[in-house]
C-alpha positions in Angstrom: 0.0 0.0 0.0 1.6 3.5 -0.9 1.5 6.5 1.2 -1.6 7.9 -0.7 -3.4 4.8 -0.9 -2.9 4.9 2.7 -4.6 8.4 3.2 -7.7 7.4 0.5 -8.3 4.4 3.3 -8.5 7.1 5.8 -10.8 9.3 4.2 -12.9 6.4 3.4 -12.9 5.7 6.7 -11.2 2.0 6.5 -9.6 0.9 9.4 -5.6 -0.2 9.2 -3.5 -1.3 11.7 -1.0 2.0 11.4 -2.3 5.1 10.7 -0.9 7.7 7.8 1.1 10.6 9.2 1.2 14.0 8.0 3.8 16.6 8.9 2.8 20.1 7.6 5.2 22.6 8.9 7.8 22.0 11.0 9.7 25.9 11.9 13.2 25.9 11.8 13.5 22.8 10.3 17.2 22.9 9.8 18.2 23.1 13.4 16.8 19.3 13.2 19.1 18.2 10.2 21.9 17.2 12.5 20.0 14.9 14.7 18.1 13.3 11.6 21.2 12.8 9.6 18.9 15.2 6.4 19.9 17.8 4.1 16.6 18.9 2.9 13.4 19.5 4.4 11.9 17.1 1.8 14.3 14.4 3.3 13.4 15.3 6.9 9.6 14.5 5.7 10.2 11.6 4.4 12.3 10.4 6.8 9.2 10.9 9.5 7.0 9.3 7.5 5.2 12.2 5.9 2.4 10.7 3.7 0.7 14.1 2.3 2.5 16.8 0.1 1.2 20.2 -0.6 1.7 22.1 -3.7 1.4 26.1 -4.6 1.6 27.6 -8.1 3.0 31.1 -9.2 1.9 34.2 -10.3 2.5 35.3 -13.4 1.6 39.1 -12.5 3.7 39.2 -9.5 6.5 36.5 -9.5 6.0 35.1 -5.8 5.4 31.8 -4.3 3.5 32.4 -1.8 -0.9 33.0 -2.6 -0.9 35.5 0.0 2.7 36.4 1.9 1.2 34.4 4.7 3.8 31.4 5.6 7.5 30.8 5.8 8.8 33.8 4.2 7.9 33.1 0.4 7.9 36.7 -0.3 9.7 38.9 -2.7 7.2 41.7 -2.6 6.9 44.8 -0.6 3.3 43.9 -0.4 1.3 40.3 -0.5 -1.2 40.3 -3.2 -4.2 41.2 -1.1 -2.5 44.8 -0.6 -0.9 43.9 3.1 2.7 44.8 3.6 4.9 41.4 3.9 5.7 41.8 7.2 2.1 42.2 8.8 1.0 39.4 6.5 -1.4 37.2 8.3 -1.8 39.1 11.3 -4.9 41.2 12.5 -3.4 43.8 14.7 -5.5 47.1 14.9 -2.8 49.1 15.7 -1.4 48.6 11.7 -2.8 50.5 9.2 -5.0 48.1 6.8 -6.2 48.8 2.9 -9.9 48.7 4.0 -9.7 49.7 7.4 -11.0 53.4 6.4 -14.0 51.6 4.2 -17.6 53.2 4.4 -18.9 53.0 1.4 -19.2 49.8 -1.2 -17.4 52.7 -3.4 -14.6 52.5 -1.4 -14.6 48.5 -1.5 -14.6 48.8 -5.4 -11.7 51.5 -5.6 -9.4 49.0 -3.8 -6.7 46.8 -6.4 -7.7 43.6 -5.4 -6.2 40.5 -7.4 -6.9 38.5 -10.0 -7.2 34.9 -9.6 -6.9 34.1 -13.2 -2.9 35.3 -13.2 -1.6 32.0 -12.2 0.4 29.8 -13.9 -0.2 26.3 -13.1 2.4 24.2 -15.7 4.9 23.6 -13.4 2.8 22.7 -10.3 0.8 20.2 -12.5 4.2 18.3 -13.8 5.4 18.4 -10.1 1.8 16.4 -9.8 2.2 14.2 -12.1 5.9 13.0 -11.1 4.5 12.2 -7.3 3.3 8.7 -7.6 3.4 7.7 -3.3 2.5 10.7 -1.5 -1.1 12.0 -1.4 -1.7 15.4 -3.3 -2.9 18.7 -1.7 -3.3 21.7 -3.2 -3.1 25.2 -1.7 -5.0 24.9 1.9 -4.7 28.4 3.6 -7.4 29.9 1.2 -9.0 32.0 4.2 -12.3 34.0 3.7 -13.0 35.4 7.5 -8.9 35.5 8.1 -8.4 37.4 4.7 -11.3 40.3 5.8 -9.9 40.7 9.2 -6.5 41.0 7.1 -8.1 43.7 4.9 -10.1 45.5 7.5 -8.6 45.2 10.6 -10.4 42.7 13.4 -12.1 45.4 15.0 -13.9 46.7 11.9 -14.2 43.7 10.3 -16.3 42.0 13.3 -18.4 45.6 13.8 -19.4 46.0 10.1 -20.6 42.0 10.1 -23.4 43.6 12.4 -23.2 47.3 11.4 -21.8 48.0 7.7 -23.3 44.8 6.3 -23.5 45.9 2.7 -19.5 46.9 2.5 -18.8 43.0 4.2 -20.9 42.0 1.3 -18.7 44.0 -1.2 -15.7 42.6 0.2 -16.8 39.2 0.3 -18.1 39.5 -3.5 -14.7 40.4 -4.1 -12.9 37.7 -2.6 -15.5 35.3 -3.8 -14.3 36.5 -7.2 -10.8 35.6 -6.8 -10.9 32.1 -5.0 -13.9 31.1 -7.9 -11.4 32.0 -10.7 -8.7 30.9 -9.0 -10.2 27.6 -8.2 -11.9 27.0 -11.5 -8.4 27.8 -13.0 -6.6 25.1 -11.1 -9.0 22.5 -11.4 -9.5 22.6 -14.5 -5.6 22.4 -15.2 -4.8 20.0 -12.6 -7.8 18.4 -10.6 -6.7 15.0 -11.9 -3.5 15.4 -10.7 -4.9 16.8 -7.5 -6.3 14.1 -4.6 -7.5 16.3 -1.9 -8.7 20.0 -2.4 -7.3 22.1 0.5 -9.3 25.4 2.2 -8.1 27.3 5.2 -9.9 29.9 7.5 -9.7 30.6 10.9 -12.8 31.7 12.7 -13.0 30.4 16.1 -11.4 30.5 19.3 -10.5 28.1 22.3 -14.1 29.0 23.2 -16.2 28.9 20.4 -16.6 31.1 17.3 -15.5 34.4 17.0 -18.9 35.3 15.8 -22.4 34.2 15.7 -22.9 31.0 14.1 -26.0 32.3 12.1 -23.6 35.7 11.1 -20.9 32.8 9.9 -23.7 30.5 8.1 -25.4 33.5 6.2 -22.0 35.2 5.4 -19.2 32.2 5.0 -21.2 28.9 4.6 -22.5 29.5 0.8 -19.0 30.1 -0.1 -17.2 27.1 1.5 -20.0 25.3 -0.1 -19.3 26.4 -3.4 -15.5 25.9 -3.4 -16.0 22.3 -2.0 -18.7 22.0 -4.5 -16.1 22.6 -7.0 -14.1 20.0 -5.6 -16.6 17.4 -5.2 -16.8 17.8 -9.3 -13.7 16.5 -10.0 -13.8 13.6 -7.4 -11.5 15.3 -4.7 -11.4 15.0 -0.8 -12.2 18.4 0.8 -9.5 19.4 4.0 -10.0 22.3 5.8 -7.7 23.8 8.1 -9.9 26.0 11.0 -8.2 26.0 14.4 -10.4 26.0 17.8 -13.4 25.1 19.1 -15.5 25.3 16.1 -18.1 22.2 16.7 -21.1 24.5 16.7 -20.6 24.5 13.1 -19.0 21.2 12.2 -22.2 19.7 11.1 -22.7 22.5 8.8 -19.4 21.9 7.1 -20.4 18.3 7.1 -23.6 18.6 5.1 -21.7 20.8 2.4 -19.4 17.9 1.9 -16.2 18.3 3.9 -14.5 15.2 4.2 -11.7 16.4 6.6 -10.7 18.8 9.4 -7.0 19.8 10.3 -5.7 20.7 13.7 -8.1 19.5 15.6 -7.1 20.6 19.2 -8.8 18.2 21.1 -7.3 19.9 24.5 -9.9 23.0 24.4 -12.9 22.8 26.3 -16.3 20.8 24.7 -14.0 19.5 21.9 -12.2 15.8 23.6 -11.2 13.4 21.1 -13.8 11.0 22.7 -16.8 13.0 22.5 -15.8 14.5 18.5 -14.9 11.0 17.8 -18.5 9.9 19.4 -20.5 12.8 17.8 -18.6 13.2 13.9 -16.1 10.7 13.5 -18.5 8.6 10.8 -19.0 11.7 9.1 -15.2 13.2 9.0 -11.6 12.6 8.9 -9.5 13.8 11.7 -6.1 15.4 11.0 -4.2 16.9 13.8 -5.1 16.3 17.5 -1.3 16.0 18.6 -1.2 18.7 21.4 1.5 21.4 20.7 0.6 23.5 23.4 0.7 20.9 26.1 2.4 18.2 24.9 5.0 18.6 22.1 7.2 21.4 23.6 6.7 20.6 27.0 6.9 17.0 28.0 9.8 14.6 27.4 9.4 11.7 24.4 7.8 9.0 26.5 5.0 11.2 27.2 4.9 12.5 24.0 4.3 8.7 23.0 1.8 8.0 25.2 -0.6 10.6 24.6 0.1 9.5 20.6 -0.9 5.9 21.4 -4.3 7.9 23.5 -5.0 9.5 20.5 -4.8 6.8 17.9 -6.7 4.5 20.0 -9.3 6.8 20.2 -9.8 8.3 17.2 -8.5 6.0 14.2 -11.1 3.3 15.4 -13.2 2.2 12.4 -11.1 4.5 10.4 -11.1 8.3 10.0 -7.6 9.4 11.7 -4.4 11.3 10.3 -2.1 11.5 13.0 -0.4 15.1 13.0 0.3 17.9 15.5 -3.1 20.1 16.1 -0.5 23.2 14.9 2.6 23.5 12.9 5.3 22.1 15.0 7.3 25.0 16.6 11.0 25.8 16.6 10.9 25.4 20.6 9.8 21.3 20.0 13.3 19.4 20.7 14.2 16.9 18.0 13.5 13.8 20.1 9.7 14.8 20.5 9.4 15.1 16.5 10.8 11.6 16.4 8.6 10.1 19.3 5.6 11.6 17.3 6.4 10.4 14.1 8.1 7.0 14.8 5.2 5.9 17.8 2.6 7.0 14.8 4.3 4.4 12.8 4.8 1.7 14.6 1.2 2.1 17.3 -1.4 -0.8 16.5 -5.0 -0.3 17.6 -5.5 -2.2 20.5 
């Protein structure tokens, strides 16, 4: 069985002995190379048994790697493509000045230079596809609609004008939609079979719950998760969504619009225990994630770090369902031998 074969089984919810593995980001990979005897970070994934690889395309308008100047320094612009300078990218301070954080008027939405996602050139990412024959295919997965207004507008603003400025929200939204439809039409038509699971990314929760009503997120967020994974679904592709925190008051919605799986998956916040998710969705979705980095990778030594793996397979990949990863990327303050005790227990853990 190859690595992606491996990840279809857990989609479909086929039970194995082992479970597949995924390691996403691991920061400051290369003060790890030593004790793993790697060069590369492709090596050093392999090596832990990675079985899912992501893949981004460029732009021909603006020459970067990176869809949004959100991760890992992939930036060779003064400004990510959404308008935010590089080195705010992906925060949400209010105290930094944001492109719509003046907004008023839908006027105002249209004047902004908001990009194109018809711009990108996807011939090299689609031969990069077709080489990989073992690991399972992913394509972009931070694709954030809530993340990428609070981005634009400022948190403050942005969570206000949801109740107060509704029709600029709606602008905004219209706008984004516009870029993510193209951009996503453009790609899978060019490489959805190539492609094995279609990646999203938003974060709209806390440890608590949502950040917002969960009627405000199903009027405003819902219809357009549901198109993109619609999309998806047309060319026969898993749906993964990355969303960290508690966001179980709307995992049943994401459920009926088709999501197949959810990544982080931090079952150490409150209301959201790998038994009771496992209990309440696990027939409906795949888990990825649910390896404590808060409490648990950077904190304990390997032997515990084992343990709670072994807690978390046995829980969760029963009757299927279950990618064992860290519920976060893994941090530059996780020592080596914790990686390793993940990644080697994942492989070698049997259900009991």
């Amino acid at each position: 069985m190859t690595q992606r074969e491996r990840v279809f089984a857990a989609f479909n919810h086929k039970e194995y002995e082992s479970v597949p593995a995924y390691v996403r980001i691991i920061e400051n990979w290369e003060s790890h190379k030593d004790y793993f005897h790697v060069e590369s970070q492709e090596e050093l994934f392999n090596k832990l048994g990675n079985t899912i690889r992501s893949f981004a395309p460029k732009s021909s308008d603006n020459k970067t790697d990176s869809l949004s100047a959100d991760y890992q320094g992939q930036v060779t612009l003064d400004k990510s493509i959404w308008g935010i300078p590089t080195e705010f990218a992906g925060t949400h301070s209010d105290s930094i000045a944001r492109p719509l954080g003046r907004a008023e008027t839908i006027q105002d939405i249209e004047n902004h230079k908001w990009p194109s996602g018809s711009t990108w050139d996807f011939t090299t990412i689609n031969e990069k596809l077709k080489s990989e024959n073992n690991l399972a295919r992913l394509s972009p997965s931070w694709m954030p609609v809530f993340s990428r207004l609070t981005e634009l507008f400022g948190m403050e603003k942005a969570m206000t004008d949801m109740y107060m400025n509704r029709p600029i929200i709606e602008a905004a939204l219209s706008q984004i939609d516009n870029f993510y439809s193209d951009f996503f039409q453009n790609m899978l038509s060019k490489c959805g079979k190539n492609l094995d699971i279609f990646g999203l990314g938003d974060d709209f929760a806390t440890n608590n719950g949502l950040m917002i009503d969960p009627e405000i997120w199903r009027e405003l967020f819902k219809p357009l998760y549901a198109k993109y994974i619609g999309m998806a679904k047309e060319h026969g592709l898993f749906a993964l969504m990355h969303s960290c925190g508690n966001i179980t008051a709307v995992l049943p919605d994401l459920i009926d619009i088709g999501l197949d799986g959810w990544q982080t998956v931090q079952t150490h916040l409150p209301g959201q225990s790998a038994e009771l998710i496992k209990r309440e969705y696990g027939k409906h979705i795949t888990f990825v994630g649910a390896i404590d980095s808060t409490n648990v990778l950077c904190k304990n030594d390997p032997e515990s770090v084992r343990t709670h793996v072994k807690k978390q397979i046995d829980i969760l990949a029963r009757g299927g369902g279950y990618i064992c990863a860290p519920d976060h990327i893994i941090q530059s303050d996780v020592p080596s031998e914790n990686i390793e005790a993940l990644y080697d227990e994942c492989k070698k853990h049997r259900l009991r």
